[in-house]
Structures are given as structure tokens and as C-alpha cells.
C-alpha positions in Angstrom: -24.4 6.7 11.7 -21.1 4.9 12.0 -18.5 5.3 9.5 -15.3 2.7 9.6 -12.1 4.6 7.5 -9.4 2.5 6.1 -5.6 3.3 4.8 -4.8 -0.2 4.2 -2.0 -2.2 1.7 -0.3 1.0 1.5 2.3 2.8 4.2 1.3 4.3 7.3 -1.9 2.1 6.8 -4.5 3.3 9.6 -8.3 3.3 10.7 -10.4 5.7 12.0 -14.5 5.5 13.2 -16.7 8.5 13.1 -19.8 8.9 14.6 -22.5 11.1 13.3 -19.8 13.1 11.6 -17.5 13.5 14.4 -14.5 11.6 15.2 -14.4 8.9 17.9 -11.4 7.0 17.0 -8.4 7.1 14.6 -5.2 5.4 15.0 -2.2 4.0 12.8 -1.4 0.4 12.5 2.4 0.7 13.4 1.6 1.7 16.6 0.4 -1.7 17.6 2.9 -3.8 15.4 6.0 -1.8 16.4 7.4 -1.6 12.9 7.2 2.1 11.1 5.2 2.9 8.3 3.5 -0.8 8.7 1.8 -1.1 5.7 -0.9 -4.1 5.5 -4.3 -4.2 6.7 -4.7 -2.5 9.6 -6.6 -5.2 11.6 -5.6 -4.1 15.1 -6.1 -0.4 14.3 -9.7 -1.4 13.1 -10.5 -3.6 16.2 -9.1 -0.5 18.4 -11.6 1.7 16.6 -14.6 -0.7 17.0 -14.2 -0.9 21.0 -13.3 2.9 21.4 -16.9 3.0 19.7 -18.4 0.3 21.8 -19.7 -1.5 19.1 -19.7 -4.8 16.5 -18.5 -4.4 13.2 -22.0 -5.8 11.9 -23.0 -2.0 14.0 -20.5 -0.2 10.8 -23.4 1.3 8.2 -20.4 2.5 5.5 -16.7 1.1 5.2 -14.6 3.7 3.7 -11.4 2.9 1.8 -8.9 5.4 0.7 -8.0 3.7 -2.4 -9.9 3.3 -6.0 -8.1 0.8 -8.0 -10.3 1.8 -11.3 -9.7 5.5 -10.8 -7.4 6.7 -14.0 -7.5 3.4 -15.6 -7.3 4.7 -19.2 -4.1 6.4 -18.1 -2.5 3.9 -16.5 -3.1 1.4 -19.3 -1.3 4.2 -21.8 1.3 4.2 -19.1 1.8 0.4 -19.6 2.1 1.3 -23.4 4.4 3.6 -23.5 6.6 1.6 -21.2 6.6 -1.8 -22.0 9.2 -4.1 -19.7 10.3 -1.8 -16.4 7.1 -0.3 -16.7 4.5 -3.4 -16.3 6.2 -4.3 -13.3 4.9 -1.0 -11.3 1.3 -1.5 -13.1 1.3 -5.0 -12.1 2.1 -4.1 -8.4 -0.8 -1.4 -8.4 -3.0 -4.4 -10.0 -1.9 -6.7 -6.9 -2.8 -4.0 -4.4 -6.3 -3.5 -6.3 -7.0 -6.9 -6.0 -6.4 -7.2 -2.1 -8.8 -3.9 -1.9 -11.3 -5.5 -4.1 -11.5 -8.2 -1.7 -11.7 -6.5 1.5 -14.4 -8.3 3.4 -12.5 -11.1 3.6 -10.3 -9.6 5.9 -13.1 -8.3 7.6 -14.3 -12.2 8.5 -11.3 -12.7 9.8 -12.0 -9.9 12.5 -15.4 -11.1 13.3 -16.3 -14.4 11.7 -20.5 -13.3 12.4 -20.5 -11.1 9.6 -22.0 -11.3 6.4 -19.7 -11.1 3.8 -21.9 -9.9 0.9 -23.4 -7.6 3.6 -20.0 -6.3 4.5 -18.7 -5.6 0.6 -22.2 -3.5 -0.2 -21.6 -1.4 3.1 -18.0 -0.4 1.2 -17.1 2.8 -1.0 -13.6 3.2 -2.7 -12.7 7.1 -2.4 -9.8 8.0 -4.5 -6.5 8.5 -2.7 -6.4 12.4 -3.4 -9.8 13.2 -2.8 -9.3 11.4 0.5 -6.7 13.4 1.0 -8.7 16.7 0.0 -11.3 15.6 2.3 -9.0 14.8 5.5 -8.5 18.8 5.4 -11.1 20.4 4.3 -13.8 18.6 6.5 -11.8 18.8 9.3 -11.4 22.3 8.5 -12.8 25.2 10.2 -13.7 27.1 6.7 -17.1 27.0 5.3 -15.4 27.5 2.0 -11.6 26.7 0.7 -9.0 26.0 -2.0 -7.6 22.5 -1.3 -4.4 20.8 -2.1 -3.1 17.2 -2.2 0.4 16.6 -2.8 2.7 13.4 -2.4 4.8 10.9 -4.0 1.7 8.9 -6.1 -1.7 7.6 -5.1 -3.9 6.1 -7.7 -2.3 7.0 -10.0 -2.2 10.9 -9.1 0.5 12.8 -7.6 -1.4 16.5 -7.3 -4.5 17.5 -7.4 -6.0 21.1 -6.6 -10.0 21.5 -5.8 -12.6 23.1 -3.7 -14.2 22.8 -1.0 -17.8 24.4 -0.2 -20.5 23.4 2.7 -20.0 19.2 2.6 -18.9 19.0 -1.4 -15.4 19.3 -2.9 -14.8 19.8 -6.1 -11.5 19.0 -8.4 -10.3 21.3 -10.6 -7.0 19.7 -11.5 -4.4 17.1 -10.9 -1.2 15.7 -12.1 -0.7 12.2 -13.2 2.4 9.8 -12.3 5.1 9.6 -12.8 5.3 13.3 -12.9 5.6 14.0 -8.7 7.2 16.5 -6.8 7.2 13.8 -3.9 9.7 11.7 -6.3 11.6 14.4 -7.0 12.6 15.3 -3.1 12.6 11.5 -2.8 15.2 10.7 -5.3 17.5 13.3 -4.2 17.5 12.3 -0.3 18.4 9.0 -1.6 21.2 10.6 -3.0 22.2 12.4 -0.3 22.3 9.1 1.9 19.2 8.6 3.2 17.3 5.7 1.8 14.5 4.6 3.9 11.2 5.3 3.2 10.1 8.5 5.5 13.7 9.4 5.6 12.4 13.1 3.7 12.4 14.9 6.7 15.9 14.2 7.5 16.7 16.8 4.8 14.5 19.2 5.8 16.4 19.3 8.9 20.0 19.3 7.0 18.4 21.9 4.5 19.6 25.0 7.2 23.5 24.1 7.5 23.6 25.2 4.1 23.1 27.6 1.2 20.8 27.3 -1.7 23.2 27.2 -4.6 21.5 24.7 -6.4 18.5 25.6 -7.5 18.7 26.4 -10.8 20.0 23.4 -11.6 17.3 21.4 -9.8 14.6 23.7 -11.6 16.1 21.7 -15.3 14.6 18.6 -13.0 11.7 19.8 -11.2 9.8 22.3 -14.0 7.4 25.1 -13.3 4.8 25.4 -15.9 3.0 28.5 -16.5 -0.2 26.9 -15.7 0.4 26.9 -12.1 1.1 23.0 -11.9 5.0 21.2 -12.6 6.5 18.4 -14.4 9.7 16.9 -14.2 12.8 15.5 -16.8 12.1 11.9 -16.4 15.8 11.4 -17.7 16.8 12.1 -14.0 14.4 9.1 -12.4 14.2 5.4 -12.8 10.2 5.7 -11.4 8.3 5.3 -14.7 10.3 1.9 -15.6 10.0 0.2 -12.4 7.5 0.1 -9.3 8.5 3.0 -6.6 7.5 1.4 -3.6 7.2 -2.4 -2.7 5.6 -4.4 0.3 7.4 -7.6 0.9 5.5 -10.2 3.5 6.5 -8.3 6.7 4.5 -5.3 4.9 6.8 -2.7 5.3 7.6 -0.6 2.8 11.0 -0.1 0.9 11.9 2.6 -1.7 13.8 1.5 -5.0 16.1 3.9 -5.8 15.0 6.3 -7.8 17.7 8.5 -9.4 19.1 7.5 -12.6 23.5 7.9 -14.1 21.9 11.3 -15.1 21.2 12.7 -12.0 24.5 10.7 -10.1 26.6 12.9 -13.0 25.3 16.1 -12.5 24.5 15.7 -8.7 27.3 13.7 -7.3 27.8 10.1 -6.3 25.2 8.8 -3.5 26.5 9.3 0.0 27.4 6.0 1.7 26.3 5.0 4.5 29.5 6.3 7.6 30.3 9.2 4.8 30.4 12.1 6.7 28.4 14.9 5.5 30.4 17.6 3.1 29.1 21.0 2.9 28.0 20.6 -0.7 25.8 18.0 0.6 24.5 20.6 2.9 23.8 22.8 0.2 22.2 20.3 -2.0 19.3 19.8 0.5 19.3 23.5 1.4 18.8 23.7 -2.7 16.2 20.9 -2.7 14.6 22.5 0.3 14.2 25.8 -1.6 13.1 24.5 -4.4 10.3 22.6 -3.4 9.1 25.6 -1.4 8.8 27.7 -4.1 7.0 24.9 -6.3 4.5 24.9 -3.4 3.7 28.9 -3.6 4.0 28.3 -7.6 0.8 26.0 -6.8 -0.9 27.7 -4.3 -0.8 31.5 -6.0 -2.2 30.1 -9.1 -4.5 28.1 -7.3 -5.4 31.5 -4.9 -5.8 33.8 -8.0 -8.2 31.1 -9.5 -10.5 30.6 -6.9 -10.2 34.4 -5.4 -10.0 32.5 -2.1 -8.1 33.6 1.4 -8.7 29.9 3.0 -6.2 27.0 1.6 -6.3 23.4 3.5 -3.5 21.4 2.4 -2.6 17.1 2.8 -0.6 14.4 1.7 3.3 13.5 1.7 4.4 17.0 1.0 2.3 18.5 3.5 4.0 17.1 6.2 7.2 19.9 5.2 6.8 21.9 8.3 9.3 24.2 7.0 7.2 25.3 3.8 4.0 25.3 5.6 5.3 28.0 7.8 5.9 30.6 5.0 3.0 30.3 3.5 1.2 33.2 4.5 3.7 34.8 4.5 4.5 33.6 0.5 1.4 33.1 -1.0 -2.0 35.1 -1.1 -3.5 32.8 1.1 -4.3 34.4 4.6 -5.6 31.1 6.6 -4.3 27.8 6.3 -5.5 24.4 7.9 -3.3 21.1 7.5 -5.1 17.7 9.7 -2.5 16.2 12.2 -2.1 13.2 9.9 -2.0 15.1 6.8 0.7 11.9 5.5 -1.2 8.6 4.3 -2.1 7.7 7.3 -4.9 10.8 7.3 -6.6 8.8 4.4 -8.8 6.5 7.0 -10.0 9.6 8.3 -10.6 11.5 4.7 -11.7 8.6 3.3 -14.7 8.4 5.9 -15.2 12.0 6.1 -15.6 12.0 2.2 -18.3 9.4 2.3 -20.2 11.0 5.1 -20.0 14.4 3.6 -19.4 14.6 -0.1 -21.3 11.2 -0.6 -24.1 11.4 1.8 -24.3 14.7 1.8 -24.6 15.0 5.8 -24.0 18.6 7.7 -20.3 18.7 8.6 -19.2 18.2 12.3 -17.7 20.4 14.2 -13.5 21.2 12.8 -10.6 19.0 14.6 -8.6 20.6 16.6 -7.1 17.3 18.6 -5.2 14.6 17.7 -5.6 12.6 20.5 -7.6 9.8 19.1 -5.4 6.9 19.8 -4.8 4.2 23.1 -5.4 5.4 26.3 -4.4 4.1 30.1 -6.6 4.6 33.0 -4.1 4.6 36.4 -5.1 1.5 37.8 -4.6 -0.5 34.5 -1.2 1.3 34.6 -0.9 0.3 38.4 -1.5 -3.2 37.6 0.8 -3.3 35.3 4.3 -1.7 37.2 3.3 -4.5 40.0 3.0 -7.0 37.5 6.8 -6.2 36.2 7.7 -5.4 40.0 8.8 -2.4 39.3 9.3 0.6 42.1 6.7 3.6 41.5 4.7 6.4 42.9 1.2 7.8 42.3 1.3 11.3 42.5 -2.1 14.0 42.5 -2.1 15.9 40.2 -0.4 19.1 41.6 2.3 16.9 43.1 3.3 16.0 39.7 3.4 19.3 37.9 5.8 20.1 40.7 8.0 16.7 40.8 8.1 16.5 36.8 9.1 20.7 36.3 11.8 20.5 39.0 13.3 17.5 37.3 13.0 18.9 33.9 15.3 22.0 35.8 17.5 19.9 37.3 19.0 18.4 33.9 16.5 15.7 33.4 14.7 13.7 30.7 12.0 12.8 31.2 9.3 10.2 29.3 5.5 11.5 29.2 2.9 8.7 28.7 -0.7 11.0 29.4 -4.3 10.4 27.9 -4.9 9.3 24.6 -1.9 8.8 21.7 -1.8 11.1 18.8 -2.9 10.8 15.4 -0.2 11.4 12.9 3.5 11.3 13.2 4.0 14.4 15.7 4.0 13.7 19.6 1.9 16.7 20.8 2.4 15.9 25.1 0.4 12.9 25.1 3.6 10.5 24.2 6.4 12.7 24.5 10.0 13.1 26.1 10.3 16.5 27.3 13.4 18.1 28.2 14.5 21.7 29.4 15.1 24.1 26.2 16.7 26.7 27.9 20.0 24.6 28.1 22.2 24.8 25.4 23.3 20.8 25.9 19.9 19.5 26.0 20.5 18.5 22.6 23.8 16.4 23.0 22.2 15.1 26.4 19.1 13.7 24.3 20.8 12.1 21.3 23.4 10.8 23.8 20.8 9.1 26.1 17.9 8.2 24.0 17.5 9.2 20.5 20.3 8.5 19.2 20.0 10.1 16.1 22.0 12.6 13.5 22.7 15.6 15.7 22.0 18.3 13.0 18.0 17.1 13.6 16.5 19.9 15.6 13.5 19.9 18.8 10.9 21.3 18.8 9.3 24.0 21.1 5.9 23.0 23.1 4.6 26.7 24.1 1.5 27.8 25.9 -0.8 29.7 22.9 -1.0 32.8 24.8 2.9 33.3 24.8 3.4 33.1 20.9 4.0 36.2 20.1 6.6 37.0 22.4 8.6 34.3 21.3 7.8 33.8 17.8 8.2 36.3 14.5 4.8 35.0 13.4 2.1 34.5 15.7 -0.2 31.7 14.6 -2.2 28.8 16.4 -0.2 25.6 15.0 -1.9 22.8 17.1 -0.6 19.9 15.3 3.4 21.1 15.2 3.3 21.1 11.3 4.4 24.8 10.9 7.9 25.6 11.3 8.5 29.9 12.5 11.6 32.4 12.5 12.1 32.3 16.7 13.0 36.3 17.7 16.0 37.3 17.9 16.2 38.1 21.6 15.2 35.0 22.3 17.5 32.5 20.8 20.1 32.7 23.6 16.7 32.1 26.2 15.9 28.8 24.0 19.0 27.5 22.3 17.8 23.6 22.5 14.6 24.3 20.4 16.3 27.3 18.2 17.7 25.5 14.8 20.5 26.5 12.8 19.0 29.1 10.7 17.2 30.5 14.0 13.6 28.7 13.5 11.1 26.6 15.6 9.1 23.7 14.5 6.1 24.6 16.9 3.3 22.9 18.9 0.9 26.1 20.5 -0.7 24.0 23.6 -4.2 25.0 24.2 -5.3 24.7 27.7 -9.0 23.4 26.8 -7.3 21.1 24.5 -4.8 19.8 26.2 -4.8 20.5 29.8 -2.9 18.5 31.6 0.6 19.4 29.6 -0.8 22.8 29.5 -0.6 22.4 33.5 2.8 20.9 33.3 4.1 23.8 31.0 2.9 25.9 33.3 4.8 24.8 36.4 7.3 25.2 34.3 6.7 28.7 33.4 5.8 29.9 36.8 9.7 28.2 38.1 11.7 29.9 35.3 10.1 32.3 33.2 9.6 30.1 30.3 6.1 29.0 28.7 7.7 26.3 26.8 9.2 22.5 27.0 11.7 20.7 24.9 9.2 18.2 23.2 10.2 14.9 20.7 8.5 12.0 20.2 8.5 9.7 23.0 10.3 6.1 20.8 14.0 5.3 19.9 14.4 4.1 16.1 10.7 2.5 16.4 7.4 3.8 16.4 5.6 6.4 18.9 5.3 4.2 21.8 1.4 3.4 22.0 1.4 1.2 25.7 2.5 1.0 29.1 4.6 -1.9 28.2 6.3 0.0 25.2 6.9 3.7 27.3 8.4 1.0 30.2 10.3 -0.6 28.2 11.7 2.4 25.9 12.6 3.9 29.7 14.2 0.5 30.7 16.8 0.5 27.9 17.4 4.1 27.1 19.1 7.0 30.1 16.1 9.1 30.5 15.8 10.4 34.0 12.3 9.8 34.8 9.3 8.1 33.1 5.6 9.1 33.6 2.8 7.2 32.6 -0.4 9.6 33.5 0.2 9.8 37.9 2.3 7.3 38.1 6.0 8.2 38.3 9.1 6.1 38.0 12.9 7.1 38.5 16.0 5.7 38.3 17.1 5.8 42.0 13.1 5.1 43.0 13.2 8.3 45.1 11.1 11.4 44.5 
């Protein structure tokens, strides 16, 4: 049984194909079209899946959308009541979108003109955006039985919903509607503090540690705790209920209105322009915004532990994606297990969505849990040979043990260097498949990075790749974190061993590489390890200011017009002085 998911007419739109349960396939369609968070239908992404499958769409039994226009419709229509003007404009915008989903086989035709079209609309099932979300966790999970979470900025009309999960059903126990989101709320205030692009959240997570939560009162009169475990906010501090939140112009990529109101400008300060430097109450503004959210999340999830009597919590959407939060969990919350998908952001609702459908719908045994994210293109070396001598560029094809060697020395010797191996990664974290990799026991690595190639605000940390088995001698909490999305306290004694992965408050955002996984950058951590001591690697995402590069041409070309030393692309090996 194939099954075809789709996140599509909303950001990060994506596909992924599923056979028999298990995962063949999953990729985002901003990897192909080069502009972030593209947010259309993901044609190429869906044409990617079909071949990594080997078959014909006409070959898809079930097409699975992560998107139910009529889901909530009483509440939207009292939310068109109650605000008339502003407020029919972002009804009328979710109307638009629910069209283009109600008409989804005609995009299909445009794939592969053979189909049927009435054929290809009875093979699809609209799954709500949360309970896509829920299901991109939970079925994915390891646990037989868990509490489950969905939290982000709005889907369908939902912001938060809570459930469980048992065998191949979930059920919901509650949600909370728009405009009341705790996705807006960290939203509006990282507008404020000058970051206004969409995605641009995680920009104050990494901020959040220069400073010092002084704040947080006064964001708890915005963001309210109720006593029944869930939150609502003042809407006199957000412009969101009287105008649309999100738009998709032709180009289909998504901009934020702003979404702050006088109010919040008057007690919170004037939005940071654009070359303002960063004050130290700024600092402690996101520190206070980080905090905050934190504590709404262990708000959510002890209610939600003591109501299910459940040690086992899987966790998606938007606010998922706070690596700093999902690290203290365990530590915050009476949940003792925690499992959050490597997309757990929107574009994770191609793979929910299907999952949901083959499990809660169809009721079919669940697959085996996802440990891998690598889902996405892939390069044999003779495609990638072809290619170098089509561009006449100067390379070398290394074995295998020749390159562990080459690549670790010039990772010692102060280099950069781009690593293009096996299949992309699903989500937004490069996990050693399309990653630049740098020394972290240099204290400049930093600087050398954002100097050469990133080119991005230097208060954004790196993150640590380290070899499972080494955890615990590095890290306060030892936990497998496969997909990066758990940030730990780094020991003491080791800060001054790691300073270009240790952040300002003395953390890690981690990636634990499993050899059986991964085992080719387990290898090259390894040659590193056995020259220096270290089981771990300096690891960011292998693009500058564009998406994770998903080609030969697009790792080639990053190389071509950025200062890293060397670029690899699987045994192939380029350099700048063609010497090795």
C-alpha cells in the first residue's frame, strides 16, 4: 500500500511516500526551488517521492493532505462575527487556501496528465493540521502508548491541541482555538525585537542566553496561564484577530504581518530597526520571552502528564522546534521519555498526514519508529563525477579510509570544510548528510565561520555532532537526541575543551550520531576522535542565507562563492589549491 503525504499552500510545504507503513521518501519543497519556507504545491517534492518509490502516481492508493478546510467551521464563522472588517480579510485568506486544497487533482494532472481526475480526488483524505501534527510524532514514535502535543502559530483554525496516542489510534482530548496562540505570542515579540521574517523565532532563542529574565511577569499579563492546564492571551497586545497573520503572494513565500499592536510597542519598547545594534534590554526581553514560553510548555505538559498518568510525551508543530525547551523537559515536567520527529515544524505534516491515514484511518499495524532523517536527494559518485568534469573543475576520488584521514587533518588544521554525503535530511537540521563541519575545540571557529560562510549574527551558536557512546562525559544529561532538537547544560570541565559548540550560558544544541544510523559521519567523527581526543565535530547547516543545499550543483556552487577550505560531495574531494 502506497500512501502520497502532502504540506501544500502553506510554509515549509513538503511530501513524503510511505510504503506499507514505513517511510520511503519525504522531502521539503524549498529544497528544490531554492527559496525558504517555499510554500505552494510541492510539485517537485511529490515527483521526487514517486521515483524514490519507483512508481506512477496512478500506483498512489491514498493521497493525504495535512489540511481540513471544514474542520472548526462553526468557529471560524463566529470569528467572522465578532470581527467584522480586519477580521474577514484573514477568513477570506483561509477560504482561498481551502479552495486550492479542495481542488487538488488538478495539480495532480499537471504532474502526470494519464491520471484520472475523479479517480485521483476519491484516493484523497483531508487530515486536520494538528492531528497531522499528533500523528507525525506519535507514529513515528517508539511508545506503544503516549500523551501528545501539537503546538504552533495556527492551523485550521487550532493553535494547541493535547491527545493520546494508543496502538494505531489517537485520540484528542483538548485544543485551543485562534487567535489565542502561544506561536503568536513569541512571534509578535521577535518582530519587535527586530527580526521580521517568517522563521526568524529561533534567532531569539539563540539571543535569549546573553541576558536575564526580568521580564516575565510582565509578559505573563500577555501570555495567560489558566488553571486548566491550557493559556490564553490579551488580544489588546496583537493585531492577529483583525487581519490575516500570514500571506502567500505569487512567488509563494510566506511573509508575516506584523503582529504587535501601540499596546505592546508602549509597554515593550519601540521595534528594533533594522542596523540598531542590540541593547542589553533587548537581551533580556528574549531571555524573558524565552523563559516564558518554557514554562507555558511544562504548564501544558504537567497537566497533561497528571491527566493521562503517562511517562511517554511526543511533541510537534512550530513550538516544538525550541530546542532549548525540549531539553528541560524531563528534567521539568513529569514526563520521563520524550520523542519529537526531525520535521516536527509544518513541514512534518506530509509525513503525519500519511501516517494518520494509514494508521488511525485504516487502522494498519504501525511500522517500525523513525530514527533517520535521511529521506531526501541522494548522489551516487559517478553522477557526482560527471558532474565536476562537466564544470571542469579539479577533484579527487578518495576510498573511503583516505578520506576520514584527508577530511580530519583538515578539519585540525583550521579548515572548513562542506559535507555533501548520502541522502538530505528531513526537517530544518543538517545531521552530517549536508553539513559544514568545523573543529570545536578552537575558540575562533566561530568568527572563522560567520566570517567565511555564514555570515550571520555572531551571538547564534554551533552545534556539537558527538558520537552516542561519549554523551555522558560531555553532557550534564545523557540522552539519545538523533534529530539535534534538544538543547543540554555541556559540563563544566569541558567548556574550555569545546568553546566553539559551548553557548553563552554554557549549553549544547546536540546531534548524538549513531553508528548504524549514520555511519559514514560516525567514521569521520571518529578519525577525528582517534587524532585529538574529541568525539565531536563543529556541525551547521551546509547553505548561506538560502536553503540546505539539496544537489551537487548547489553544495558546488555554495563552495564556489563562500571561503570554506574544502568541499566534499560523498568521495569526491575538492580544495582550493587542488592539492591533497
Amino acid at each position: 500500500m502506497y500512501i502520497l503525504g502532502l504540506n501544500a499552500y502553506h510554509a515549509d510545504s513538503s511530501a513524503a511516500i510511505f510504503k506499507d507503513g514505513k517511510m520511503i521518501a519525504a522531502t521539503e519543497e524549498e529544497r528544490f526551488r531554492r527559496q525558504k519556507h517555499w510554500a505552494g504545491f510541492p510539485s517537485m517534492a511529490v515527483q521526487f517521492c514517486l521515483k524514490e518509490a519507483g512508481i506512477s502516481l496512478s500506483q498512489v492508493d491514498h493521497i493525504a493532505i495535512g489540511r481540513d478546510p471544514s474542520a472548526k467551521m462553526n468557529k471560524k464563522l463566529m470569528f467572522l462575527l465578532k470581527n467584522p472588517g480586519g477580521g474577514f480579510n484573514a477568513v477570506l485568506d483561509r477560504l482561498k487556501n481551502a479552495r486550492k486544497v479542495a481542488s487538488l487533482e488538478e495539480e495532480f494532472i499537471l504532474i502526470d496528465n494519464t491520471v484520472d481526475k475523479a479517480v485521483i480526488k476519491s484516493k484523497i483524505h483531508q487530515i486536520e493540521h494538528h492531528r497531522s501534527h499528533l500523528a507525525s510524532a506519535f507514529f513515528a514514535s517508539p511508545f506503544e502508548e503516549a500523551a501528545l502535543l501539537s503546538i504552533d502559530g495556527s492551523g485550521d483554525f487550532t493553535t494547541t491541541m493535547t491527545g493520546i496516542g494508543k496502538g494505531n489510534q489517537i485520540e484528542v482530548l483538548e485544543s485551543v482555538d485562534f487567535p489565542h496562540s502561544v506561536g503568536l505570542f513569541y512571534t509578535a515579540l521577535t518582530q519587535l525585537l527586530g527580526f521580521p521574517h517568517y522563521g526568524d523565532e529561533y534567532k531569539v532563542m539563540g539571543l535569549a542566553p546573553y541576558g536575564e529574565p526580568k521580564y516575565v511577569d510582565k509578559l505573563k499579563e500577555v501570555l495567560r496561564f489558566e488553571n486548566n492546564g491550557l493559556f490564553s492571551l490579551d488580544l489588546k497586545y496583537f493585531r492577529s484577530a483583525k487581519s490575516g497573520i500570514v500571506s502567500y503572494g505569487d512567488d509563494h513565500i510566506p511573509v508575516v504581518a506584523p503582529l504587535y499592536t501601540d499596546l505592546m510597542v508602549e509597554k515593550f519598547g519601540a521595534v528594533r530597526k533594522k542596523e540598531e545594534p542590540l541593547s542589553q534590554y533587548h537581551k533580556d526581553l528574549a531571555a524573558s520571552v524565552q523563559r516564558v514560553t518554557e514554562e507555558l510548555i511544562f504548564h501544558i505538559l504537567n497537566h497533561l502528564q497528571k491527566r493521562t498518568g503517562l511517562t511517554s510525551v511526543c511533541i510537534a508543530g512550530g513550538v516544538a522546534q525550541n530546542s532549548v525547551a525540549n531539553g528541560k523537559l524531563t528534567r521539568n515536567t513529569g514526563f520521563k521519555n520524550v520523542y519529537i520527529p526531525s520535521a516536527g515544524h509544518d513541514a512534518g505534516i506530509s509525513m503525519g498526514s500519511a501516517l494518520y491515514v494509514y494508521n488511525h484511518i485504516l487502522k494498519q499495524e504501525r511500522a517500525a519508529p523513525i530514527w533517520s532523517a535521511y529521506t531526501g536527494s541522494r548522489f551516487s559518485n559517478e553522477e557526482i563525477e560527471q558532474y565536476l568534469q562537466s564544470r571542469n573543475i579539479t577533484y579527487k576520488r578518495l576510498s573511503d579510509e583516505e578520506l576520514y584521514d584527508k577530511v580530519s587533518d583538515q578539519l585540525i588544521n583550521a579548515g572548513v570544510v562542506g559535507w555533501f554525503n548520502g541522502r538530505a535530511e528531513f526537517g530544518p537540521r543538517a545531521l552530517g548528510a549536508r553539513s559544514i563541519l568545523a573543529d570545536p575545540r578552537r575558540s575562533d571557529a566561530k568568527d572563522l565561520l560567520n566570517a567565511k560562510i555564514k555570515r550571520r549574527e555572531s551571538f547564534r551558536p554551533f552545534a556539537p555532532s558527538i558520537l552516542k557512546e561519549f554523551v555522558g562525559e560531555y553532557f550534564e544529561v545523557n540522552d539519545e537526541v538523533p534529530f539535534m532538537e534538544k538543547v543540554f547544560p555541556i559540563k563544566k570541565e569541558k567548556h574550555a575543551v569545546i568553546p566553539a559548540v559551548t553557548h553563552a550560558d554554557g549549553t549544547g544544541r546536540l546531534q548524538t550520531v549513531d553508528k548504524v544510523v549514520t555511519p559514514r559521519y560516525y567514521a569521520l567523527i571518529e578519525a577525528f576522535r582517534k587524532k585529538t581526543g574529541v568525539p565531536i565535530l563543529l556541525n551547521t547547516s551546509f547553505n548561506e542565507n538560502e536553503p540546505i543545499v539539496n544537489s551537487p550543483h548547489d553544495a558546488l556552487e555554495c563552495y564556489l562563492r563562500t571561503n570554506m577550505d574544502m568541499l566534499v560531495l560523498e568521495n569526491c574531494v575538492i580544495t582550493r589549491n587542488g592539492s591533497l
